[in-house]
Structures are given as structure tokens and as C-alpha cells.
mmCIF file of the N, C-alpha and C atoms, coordinates in Angstrom:
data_MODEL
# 
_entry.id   MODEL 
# 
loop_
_atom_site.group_PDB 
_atom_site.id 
_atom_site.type_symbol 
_atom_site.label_atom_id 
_atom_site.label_alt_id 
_atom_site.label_comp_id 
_atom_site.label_asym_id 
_atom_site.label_entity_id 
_atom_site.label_seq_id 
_atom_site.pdbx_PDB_ins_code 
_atom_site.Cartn_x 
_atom_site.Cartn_y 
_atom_site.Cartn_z 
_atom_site.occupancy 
_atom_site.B_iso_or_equiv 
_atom_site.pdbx_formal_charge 
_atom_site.auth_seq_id 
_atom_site.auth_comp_id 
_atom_site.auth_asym_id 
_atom_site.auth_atom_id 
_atom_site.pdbx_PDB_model_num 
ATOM 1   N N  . UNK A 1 1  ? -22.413 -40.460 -34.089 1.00 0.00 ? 1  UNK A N  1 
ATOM 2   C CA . UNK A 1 1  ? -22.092 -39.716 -32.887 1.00 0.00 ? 1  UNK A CA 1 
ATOM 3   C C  . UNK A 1 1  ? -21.000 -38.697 -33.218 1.00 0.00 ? 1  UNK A C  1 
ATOM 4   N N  . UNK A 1 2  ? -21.585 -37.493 -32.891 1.00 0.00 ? 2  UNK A N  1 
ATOM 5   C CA . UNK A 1 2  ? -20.538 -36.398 -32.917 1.00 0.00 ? 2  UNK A CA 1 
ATOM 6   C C  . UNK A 1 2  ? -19.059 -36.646 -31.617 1.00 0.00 ? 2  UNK A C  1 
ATOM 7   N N  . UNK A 1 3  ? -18.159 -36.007 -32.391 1.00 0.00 ? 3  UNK A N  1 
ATOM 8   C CA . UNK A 1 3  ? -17.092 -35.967 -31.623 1.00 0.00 ? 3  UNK A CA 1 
ATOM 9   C C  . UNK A 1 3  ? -16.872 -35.397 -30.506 1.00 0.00 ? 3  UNK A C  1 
ATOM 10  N N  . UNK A 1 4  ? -17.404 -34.167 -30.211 1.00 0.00 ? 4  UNK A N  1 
ATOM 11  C CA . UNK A 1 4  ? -17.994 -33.954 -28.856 1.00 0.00 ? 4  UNK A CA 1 
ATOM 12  C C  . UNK A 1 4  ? -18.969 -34.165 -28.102 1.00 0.00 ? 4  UNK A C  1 
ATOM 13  N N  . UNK A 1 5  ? -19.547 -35.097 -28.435 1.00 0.00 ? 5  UNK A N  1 
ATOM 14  C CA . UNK A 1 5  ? -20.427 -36.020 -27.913 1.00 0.00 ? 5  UNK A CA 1 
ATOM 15  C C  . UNK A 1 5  ? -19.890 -37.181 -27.191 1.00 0.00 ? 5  UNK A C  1 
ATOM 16  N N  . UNK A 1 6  ? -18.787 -38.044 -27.718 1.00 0.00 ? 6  UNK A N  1 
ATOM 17  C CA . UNK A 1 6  ? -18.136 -38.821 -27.573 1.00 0.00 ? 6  UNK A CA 1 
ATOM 18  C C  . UNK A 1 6  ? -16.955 -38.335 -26.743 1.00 0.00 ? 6  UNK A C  1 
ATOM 19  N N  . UNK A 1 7  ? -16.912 -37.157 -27.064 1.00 0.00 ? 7  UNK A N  1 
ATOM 20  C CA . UNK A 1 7  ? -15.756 -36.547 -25.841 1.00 0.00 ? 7  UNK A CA 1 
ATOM 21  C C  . UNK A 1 7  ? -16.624 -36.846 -24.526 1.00 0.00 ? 7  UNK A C  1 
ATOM 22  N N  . UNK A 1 8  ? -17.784 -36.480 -24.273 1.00 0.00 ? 8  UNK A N  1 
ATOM 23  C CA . UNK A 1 8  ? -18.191 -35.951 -23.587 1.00 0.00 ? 8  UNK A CA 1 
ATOM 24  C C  . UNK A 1 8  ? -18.675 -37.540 -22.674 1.00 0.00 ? 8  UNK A C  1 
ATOM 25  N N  . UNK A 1 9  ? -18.875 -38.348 -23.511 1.00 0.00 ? 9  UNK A N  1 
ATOM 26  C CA . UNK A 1 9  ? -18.934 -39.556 -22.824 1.00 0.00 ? 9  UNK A CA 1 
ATOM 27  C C  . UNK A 1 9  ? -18.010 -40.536 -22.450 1.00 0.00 ? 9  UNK A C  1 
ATOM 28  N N  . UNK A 1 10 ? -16.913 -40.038 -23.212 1.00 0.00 ? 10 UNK A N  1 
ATOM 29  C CA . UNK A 1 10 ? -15.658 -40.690 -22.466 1.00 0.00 ? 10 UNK A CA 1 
ATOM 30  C C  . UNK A 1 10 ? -14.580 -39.905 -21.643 1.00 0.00 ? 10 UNK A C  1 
ATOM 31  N N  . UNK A 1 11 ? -14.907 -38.649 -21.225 1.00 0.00 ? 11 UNK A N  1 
ATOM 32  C CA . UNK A 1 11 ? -13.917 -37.706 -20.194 1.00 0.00 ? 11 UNK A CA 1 
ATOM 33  C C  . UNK A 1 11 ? -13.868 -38.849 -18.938 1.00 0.00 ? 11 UNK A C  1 
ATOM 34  N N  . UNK A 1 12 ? -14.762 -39.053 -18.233 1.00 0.00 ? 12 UNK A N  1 
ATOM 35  C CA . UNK A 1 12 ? -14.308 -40.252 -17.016 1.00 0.00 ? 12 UNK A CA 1 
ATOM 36  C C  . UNK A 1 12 ? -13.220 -41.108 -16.990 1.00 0.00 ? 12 UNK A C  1 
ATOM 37  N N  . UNK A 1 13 ? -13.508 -41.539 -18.474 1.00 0.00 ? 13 UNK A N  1 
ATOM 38  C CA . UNK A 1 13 ? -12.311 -42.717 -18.421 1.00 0.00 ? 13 UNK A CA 1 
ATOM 39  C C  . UNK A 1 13 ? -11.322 -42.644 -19.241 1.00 0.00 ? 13 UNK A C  1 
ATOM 40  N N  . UNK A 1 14 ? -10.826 -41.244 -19.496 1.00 0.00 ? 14 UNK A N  1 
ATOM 41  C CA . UNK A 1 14 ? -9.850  -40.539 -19.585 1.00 0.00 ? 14 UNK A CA 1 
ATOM 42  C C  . UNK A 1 14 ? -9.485  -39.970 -18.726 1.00 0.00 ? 14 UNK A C  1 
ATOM 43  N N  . UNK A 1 15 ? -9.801  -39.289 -17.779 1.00 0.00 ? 15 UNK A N  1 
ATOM 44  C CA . UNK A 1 15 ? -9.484  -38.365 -16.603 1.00 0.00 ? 15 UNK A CA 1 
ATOM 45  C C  . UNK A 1 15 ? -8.823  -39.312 -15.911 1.00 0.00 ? 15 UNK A C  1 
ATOM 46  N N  . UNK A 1 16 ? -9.593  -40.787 -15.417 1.00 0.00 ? 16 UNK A N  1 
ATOM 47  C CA . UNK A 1 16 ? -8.977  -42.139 -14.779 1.00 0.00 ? 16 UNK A CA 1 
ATOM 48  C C  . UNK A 1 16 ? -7.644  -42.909 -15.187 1.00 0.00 ? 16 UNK A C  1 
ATOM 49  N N  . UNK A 1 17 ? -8.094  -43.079 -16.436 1.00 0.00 ? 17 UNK A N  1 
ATOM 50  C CA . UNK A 1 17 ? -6.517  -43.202 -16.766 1.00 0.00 ? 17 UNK A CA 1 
ATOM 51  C C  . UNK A 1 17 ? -5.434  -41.919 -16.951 1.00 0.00 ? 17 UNK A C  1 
ATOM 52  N N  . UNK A 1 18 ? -5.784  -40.971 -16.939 1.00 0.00 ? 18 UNK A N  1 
ATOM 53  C CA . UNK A 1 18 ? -4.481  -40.015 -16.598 1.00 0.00 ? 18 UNK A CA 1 
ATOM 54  C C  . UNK A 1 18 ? -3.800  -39.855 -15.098 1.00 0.00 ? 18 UNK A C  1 
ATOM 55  N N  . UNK A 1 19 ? -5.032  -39.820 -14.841 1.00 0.00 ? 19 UNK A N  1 
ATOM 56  C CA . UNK A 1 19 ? -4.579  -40.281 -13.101 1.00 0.00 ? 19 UNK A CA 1 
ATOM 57  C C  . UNK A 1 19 ? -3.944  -41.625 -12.394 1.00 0.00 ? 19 UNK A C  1 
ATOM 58  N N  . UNK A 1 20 ? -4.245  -42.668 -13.098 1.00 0.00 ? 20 UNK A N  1 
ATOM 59  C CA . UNK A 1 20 ? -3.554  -44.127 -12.904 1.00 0.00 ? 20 UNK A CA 1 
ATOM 60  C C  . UNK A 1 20 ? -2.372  -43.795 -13.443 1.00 0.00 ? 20 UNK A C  1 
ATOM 61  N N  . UNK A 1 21 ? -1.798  -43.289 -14.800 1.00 0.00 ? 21 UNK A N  1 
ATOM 62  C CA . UNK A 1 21 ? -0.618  -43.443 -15.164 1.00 0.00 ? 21 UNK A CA 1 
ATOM 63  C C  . UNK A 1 21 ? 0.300   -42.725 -14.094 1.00 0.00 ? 21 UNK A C  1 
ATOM 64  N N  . UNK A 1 22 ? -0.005  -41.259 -14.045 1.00 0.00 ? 22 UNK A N  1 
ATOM 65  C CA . UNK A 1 22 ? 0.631   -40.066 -12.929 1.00 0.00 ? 22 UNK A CA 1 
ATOM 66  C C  . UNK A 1 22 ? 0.757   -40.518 -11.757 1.00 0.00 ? 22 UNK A C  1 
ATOM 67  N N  . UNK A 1 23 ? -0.204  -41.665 -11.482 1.00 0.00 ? 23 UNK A N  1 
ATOM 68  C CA . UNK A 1 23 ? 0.570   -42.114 -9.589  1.00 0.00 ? 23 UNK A CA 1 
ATOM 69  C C  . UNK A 1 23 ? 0.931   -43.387 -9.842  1.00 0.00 ? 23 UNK A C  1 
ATOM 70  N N  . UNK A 1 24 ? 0.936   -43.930 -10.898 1.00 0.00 ? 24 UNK A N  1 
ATOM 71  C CA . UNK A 1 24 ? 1.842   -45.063 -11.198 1.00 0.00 ? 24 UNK A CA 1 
ATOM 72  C C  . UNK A 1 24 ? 3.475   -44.062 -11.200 1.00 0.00 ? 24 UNK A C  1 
ATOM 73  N N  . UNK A 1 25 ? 3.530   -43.196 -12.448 1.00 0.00 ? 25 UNK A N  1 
ATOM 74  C CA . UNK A 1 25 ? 4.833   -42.627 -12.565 1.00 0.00 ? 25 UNK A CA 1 
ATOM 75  C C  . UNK A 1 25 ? 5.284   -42.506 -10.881 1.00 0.00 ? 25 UNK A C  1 
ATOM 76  N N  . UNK A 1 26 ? 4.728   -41.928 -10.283 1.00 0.00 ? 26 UNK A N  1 
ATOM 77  C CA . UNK A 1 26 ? 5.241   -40.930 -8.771  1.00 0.00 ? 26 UNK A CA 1 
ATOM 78  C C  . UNK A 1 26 ? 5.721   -42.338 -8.183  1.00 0.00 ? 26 UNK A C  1 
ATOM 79  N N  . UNK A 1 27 ? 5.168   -42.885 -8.578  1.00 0.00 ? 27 UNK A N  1 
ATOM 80  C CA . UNK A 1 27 ? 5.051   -44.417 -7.074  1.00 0.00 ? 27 UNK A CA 1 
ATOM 81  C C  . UNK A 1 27 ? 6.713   -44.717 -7.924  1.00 0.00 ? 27 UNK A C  1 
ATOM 82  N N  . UNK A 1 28 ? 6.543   -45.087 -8.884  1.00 0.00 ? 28 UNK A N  1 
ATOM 83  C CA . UNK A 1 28 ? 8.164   -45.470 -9.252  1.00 0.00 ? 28 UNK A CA 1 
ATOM 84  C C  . UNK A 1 28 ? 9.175   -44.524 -8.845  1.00 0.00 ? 28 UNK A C  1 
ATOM 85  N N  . UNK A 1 29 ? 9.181   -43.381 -9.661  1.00 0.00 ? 29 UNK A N  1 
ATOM 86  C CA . UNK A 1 29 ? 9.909   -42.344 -9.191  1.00 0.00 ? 29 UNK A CA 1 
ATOM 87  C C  . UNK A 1 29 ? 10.716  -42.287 -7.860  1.00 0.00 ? 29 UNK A C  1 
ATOM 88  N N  . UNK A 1 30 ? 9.403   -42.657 -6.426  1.00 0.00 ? 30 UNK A N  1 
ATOM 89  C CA . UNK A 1 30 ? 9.950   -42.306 -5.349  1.00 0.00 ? 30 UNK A CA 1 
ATOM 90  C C  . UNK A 1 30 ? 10.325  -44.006 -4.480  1.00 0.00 ? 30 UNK A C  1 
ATOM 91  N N  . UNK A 1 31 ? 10.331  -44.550 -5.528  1.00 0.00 ? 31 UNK A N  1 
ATOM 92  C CA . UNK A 1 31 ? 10.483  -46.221 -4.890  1.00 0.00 ? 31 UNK A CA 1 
ATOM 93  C C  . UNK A 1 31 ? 11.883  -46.215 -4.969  1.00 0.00 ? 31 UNK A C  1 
ATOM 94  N N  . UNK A 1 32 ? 12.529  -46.982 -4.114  1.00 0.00 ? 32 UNK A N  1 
ATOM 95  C CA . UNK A 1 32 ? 14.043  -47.271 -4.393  1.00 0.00 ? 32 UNK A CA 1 
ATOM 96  C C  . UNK A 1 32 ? 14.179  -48.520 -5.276  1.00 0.00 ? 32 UNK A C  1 
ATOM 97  N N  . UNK A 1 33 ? 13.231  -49.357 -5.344  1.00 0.00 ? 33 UNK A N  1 
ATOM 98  C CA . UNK A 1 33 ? 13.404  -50.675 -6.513  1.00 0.00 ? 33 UNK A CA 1 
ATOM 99  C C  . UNK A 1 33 ? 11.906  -51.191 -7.081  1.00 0.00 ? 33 UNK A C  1 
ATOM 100 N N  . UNK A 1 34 ? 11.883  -51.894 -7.963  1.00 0.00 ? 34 UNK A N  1 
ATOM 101 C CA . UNK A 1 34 ? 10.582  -52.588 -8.529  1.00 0.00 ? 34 UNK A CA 1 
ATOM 102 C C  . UNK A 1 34 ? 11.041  -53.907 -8.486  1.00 0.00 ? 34 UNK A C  1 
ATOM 103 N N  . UNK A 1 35 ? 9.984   -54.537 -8.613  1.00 0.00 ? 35 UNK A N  1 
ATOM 104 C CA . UNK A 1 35 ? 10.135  -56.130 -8.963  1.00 0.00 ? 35 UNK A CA 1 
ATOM 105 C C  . UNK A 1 35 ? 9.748   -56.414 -10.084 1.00 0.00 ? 35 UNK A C  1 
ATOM 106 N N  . UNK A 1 36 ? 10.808  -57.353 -10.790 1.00 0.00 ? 36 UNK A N  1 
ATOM 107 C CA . UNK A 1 36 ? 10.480  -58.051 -11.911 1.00 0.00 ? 36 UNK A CA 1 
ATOM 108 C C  . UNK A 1 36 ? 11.225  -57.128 -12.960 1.00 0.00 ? 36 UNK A C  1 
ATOM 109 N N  . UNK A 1 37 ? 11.140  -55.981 -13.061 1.00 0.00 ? 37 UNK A N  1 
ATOM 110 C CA . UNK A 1 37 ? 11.766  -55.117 -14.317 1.00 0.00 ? 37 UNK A CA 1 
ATOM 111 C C  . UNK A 1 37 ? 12.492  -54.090 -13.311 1.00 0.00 ? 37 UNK A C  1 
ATOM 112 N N  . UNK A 1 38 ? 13.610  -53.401 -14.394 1.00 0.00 ? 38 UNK A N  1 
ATOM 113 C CA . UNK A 1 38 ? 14.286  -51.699 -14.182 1.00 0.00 ? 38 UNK A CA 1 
ATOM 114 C C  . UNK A 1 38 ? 13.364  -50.946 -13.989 1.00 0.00 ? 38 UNK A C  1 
ATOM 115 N N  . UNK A 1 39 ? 13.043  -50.037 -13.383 1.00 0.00 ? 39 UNK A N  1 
ATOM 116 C CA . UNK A 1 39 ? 12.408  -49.147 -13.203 1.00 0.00 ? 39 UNK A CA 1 
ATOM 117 C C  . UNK A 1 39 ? 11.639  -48.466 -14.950 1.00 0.00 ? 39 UNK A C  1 
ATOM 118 N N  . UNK A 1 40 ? 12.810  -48.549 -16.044 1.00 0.00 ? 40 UNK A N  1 
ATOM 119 C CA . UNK A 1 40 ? 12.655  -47.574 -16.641 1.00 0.00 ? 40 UNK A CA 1 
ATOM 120 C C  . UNK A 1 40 ? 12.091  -48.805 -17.707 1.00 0.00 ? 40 UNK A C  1 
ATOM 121 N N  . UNK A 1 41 ? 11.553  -49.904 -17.658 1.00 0.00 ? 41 UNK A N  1 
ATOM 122 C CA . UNK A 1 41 ? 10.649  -51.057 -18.011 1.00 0.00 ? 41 UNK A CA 1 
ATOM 123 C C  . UNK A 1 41 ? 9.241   -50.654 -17.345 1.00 0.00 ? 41 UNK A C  1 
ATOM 124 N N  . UNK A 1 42 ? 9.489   -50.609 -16.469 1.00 0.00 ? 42 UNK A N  1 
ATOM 125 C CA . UNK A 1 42 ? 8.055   -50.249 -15.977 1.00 0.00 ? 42 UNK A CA 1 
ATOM 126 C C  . UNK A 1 42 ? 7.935   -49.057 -16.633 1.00 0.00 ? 42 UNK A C  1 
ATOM 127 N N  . UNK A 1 43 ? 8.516   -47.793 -16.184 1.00 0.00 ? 43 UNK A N  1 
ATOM 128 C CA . UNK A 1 43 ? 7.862   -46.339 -16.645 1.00 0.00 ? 43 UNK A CA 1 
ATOM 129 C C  . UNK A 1 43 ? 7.634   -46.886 -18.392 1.00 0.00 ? 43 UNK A C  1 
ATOM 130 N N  . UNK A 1 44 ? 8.501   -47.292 -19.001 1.00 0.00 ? 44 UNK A N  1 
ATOM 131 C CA . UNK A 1 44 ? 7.330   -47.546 -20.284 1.00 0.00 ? 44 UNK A CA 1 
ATOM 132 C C  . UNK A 1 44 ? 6.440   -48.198 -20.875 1.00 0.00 ? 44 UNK A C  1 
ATOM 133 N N  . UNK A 1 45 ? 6.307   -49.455 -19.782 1.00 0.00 ? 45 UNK A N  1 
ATOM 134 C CA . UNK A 1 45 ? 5.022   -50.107 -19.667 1.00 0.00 ? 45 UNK A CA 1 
ATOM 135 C C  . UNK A 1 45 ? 3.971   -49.242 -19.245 1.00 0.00 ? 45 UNK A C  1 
ATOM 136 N N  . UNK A 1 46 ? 4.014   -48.627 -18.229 1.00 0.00 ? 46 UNK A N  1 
ATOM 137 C CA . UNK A 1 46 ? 2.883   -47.762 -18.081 1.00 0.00 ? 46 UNK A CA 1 
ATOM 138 C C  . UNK A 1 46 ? 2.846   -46.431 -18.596 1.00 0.00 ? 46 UNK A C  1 
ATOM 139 N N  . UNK A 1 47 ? 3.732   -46.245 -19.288 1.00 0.00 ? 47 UNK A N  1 
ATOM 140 C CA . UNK A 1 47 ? 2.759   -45.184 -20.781 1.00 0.00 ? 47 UNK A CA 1 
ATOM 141 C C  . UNK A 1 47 ? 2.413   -45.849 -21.545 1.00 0.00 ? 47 UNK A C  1 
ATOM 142 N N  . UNK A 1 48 ? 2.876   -47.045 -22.138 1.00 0.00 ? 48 UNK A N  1 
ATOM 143 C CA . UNK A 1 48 ? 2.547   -47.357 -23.854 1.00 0.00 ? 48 UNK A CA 1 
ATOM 144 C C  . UNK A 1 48 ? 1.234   -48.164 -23.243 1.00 0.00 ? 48 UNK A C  1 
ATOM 145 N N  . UNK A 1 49 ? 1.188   -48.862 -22.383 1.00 0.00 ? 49 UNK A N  1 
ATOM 146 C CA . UNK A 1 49 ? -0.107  -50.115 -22.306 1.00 0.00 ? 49 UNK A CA 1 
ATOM 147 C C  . UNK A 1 49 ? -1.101  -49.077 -21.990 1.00 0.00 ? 49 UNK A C  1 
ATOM 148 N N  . UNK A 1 50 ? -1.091  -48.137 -21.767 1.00 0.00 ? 50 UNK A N  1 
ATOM 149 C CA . UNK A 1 50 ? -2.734  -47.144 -21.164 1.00 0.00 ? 50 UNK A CA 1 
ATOM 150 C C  . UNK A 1 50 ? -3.103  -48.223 -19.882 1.00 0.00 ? 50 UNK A C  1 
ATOM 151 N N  . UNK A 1 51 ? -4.029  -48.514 -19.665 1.00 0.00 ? 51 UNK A N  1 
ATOM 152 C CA . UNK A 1 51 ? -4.830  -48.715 -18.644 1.00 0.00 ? 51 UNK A CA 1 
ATOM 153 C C  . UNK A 1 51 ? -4.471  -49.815 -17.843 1.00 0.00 ? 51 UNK A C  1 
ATOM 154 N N  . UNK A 1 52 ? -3.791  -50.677 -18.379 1.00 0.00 ? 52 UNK A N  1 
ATOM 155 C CA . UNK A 1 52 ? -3.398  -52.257 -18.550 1.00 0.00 ? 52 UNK A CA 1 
ATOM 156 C C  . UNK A 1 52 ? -1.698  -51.943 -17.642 1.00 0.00 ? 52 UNK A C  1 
ATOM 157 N N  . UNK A 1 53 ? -0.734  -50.961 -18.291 1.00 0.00 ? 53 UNK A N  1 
ATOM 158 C CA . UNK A 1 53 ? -0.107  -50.984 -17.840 1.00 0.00 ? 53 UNK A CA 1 
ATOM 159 C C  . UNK A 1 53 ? 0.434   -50.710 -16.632 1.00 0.00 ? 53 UNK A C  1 
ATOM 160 N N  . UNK A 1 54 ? -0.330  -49.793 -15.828 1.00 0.00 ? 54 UNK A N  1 
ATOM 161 C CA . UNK A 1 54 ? -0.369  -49.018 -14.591 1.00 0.00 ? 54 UNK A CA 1 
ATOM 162 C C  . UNK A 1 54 ? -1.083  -50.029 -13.148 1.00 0.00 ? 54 UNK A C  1 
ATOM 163 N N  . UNK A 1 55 ? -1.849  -50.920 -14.460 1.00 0.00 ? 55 UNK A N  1 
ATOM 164 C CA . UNK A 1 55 ? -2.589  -52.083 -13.328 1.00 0.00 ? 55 UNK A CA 1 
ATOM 165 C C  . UNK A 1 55 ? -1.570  -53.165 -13.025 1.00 0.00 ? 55 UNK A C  1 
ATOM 166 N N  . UNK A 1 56 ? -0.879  -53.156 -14.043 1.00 0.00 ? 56 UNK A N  1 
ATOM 167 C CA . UNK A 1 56 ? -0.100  -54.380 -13.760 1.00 0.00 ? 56 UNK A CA 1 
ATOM 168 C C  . UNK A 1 56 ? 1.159   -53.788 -12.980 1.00 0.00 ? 56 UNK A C  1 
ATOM 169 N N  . UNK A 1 57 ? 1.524   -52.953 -12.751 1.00 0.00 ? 57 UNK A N  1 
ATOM 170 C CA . UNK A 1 57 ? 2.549   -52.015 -12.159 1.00 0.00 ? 57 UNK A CA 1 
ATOM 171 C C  . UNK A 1 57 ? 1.993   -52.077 -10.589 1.00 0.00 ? 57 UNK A C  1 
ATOM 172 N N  . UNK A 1 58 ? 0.903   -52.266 -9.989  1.00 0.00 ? 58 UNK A N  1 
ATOM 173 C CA . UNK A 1 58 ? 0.863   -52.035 -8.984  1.00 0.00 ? 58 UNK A CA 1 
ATOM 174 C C  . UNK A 1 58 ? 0.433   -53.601 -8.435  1.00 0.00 ? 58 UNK A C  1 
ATOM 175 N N  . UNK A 1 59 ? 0.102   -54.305 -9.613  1.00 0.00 ? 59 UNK A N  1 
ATOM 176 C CA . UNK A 1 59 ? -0.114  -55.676 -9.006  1.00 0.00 ? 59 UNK A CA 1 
ATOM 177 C C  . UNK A 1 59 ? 1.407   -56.568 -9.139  1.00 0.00 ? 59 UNK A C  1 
ATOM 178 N N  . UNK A 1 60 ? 2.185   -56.626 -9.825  1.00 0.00 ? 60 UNK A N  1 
ATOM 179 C CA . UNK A 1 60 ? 3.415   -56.797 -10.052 1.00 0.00 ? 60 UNK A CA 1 
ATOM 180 C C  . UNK A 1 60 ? 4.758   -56.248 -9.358  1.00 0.00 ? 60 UNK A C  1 
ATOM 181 N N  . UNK A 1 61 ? 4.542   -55.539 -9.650  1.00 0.00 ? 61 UNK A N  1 
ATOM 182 C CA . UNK A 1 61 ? 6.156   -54.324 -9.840  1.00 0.00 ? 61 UNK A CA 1 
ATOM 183 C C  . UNK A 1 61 ? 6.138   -53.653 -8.324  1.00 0.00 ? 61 UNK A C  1 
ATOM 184 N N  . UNK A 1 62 ? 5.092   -53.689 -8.436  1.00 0.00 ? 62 UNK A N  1 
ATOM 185 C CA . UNK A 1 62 ? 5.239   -52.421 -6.940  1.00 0.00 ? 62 UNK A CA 1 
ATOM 186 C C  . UNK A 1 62 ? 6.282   -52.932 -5.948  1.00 0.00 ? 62 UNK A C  1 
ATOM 187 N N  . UNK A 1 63 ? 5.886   -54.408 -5.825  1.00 0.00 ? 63 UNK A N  1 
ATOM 188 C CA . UNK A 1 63 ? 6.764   -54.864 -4.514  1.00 0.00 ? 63 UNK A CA 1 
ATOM 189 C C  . UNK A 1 63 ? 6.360   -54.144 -3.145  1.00 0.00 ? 63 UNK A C  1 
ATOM 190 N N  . UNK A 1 64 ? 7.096   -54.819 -1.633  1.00 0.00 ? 64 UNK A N  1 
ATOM 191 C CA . UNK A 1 64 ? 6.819   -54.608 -0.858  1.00 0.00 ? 64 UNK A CA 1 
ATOM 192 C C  . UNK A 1 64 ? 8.077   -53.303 -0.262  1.00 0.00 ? 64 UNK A C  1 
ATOM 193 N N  . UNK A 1 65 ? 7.688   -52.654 0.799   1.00 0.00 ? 65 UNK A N  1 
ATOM 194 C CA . UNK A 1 65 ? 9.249   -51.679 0.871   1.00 0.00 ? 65 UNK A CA 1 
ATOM 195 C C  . UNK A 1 65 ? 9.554   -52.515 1.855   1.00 0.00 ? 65 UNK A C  1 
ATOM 196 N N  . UNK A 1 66 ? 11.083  -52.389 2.104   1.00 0.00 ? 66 UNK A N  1 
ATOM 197 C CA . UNK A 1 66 ? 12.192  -53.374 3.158   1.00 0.00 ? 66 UNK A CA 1 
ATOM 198 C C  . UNK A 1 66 ? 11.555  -52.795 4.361   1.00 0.00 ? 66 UNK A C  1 
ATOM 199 N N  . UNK A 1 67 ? 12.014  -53.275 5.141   1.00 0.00 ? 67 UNK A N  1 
ATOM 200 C CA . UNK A 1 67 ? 12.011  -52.795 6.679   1.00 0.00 ? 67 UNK A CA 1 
ATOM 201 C C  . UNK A 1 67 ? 12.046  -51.661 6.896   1.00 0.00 ? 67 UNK A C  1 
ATOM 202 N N  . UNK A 1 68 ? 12.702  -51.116 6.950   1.00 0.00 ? 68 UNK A N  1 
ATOM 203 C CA . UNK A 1 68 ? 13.697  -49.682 7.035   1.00 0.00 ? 68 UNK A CA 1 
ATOM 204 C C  . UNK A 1 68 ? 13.346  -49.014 6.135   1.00 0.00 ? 68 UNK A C  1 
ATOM 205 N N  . UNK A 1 69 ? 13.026  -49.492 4.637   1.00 0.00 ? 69 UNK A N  1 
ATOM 206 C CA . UNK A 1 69 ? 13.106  -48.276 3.866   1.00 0.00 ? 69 UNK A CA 1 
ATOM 207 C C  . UNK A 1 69 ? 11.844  -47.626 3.385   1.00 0.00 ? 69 UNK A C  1 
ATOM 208 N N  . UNK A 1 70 ? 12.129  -46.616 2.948   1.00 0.00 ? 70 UNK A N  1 
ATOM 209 C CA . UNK A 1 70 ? 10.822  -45.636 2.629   1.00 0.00 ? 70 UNK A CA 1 
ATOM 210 C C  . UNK A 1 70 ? 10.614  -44.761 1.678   1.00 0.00 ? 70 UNK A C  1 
ATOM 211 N N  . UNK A 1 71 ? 9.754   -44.070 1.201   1.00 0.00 ? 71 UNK A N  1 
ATOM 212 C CA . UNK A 1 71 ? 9.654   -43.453 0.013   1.00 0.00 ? 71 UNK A CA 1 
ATOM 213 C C  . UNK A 1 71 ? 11.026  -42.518 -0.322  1.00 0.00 ? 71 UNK A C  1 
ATOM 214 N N  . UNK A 1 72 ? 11.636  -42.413 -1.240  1.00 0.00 ? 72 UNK A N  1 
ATOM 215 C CA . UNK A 1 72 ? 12.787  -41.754 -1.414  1.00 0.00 ? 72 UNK A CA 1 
ATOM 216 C C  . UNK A 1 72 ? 11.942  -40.258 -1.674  1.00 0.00 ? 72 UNK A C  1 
ATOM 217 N N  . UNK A 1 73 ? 12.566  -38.828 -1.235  1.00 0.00 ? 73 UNK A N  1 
ATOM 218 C CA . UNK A 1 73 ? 12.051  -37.649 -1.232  1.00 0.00 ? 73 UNK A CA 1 
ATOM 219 C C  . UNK A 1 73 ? 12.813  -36.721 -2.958  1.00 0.00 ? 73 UNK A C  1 
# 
């Protein structure tokens, strides 16, 4: 299999994971806390793990927001 061939059959699930990592990043970014790790544990869990890491970031880490609080701007 040519290499643009193989590009061409894996753009989906590349495009997907660029997009999981980028609203994983935003979601931290504008969170005031995570659970379980520093913030800056997570942001490099979800670059280095690829696909794995961004899943576990939102099943984990995300946490719930307090009462009151809300996306930081």
C-alpha cells in the first residue's frame, strides 16, 4: 500500500483525533479544576496518549462544575 493511499484511508481517524485532543485542551483550559491530576498532568496526558488520552480526560478528569461555577472566559 502506497502512502497516499494509506493517507487516504486513515484521514477520518486522524481528523477525530485532532479534534478530541483540541476540545479536550479547551475543556481544561477553561475549567477552573480537574480531578485526580494538575491540570498540566492532564494537558500532557492528552497529547502524549493520542486517542486514549483525551478519553480518559473526559471520563476521569473532567469532574463535575460546583454550583456556582462556570466555564472560566
Amino acid at each position: 500500500m502506497e502512502t497516499r493511499e494509506l493517507l487516504t484511508a486513515l484521514w477520518p481517524l486522524i481528523a477525530f483525533q485532532i479534534l478530541l485532543i483540541l476540545t479536550a485542551l479547551v475543556s481544561i483550559a477553561r475549567r477552573g479544576e480537574t480531578k485526580h491530576l494538575p491540570k498540566i498532568g492532564w494537558i500532557i496526558i492528552v497529547i502524549v496518549v493520542s486517542i486514549f488520552g483525551p478519553i480518559a480526560y473526559f471520563m476521569f478528569g473532567k469532574g463535575e462544575l460546583k454550583e456556582n461555577e462556570q466555564y472560566r472566559d
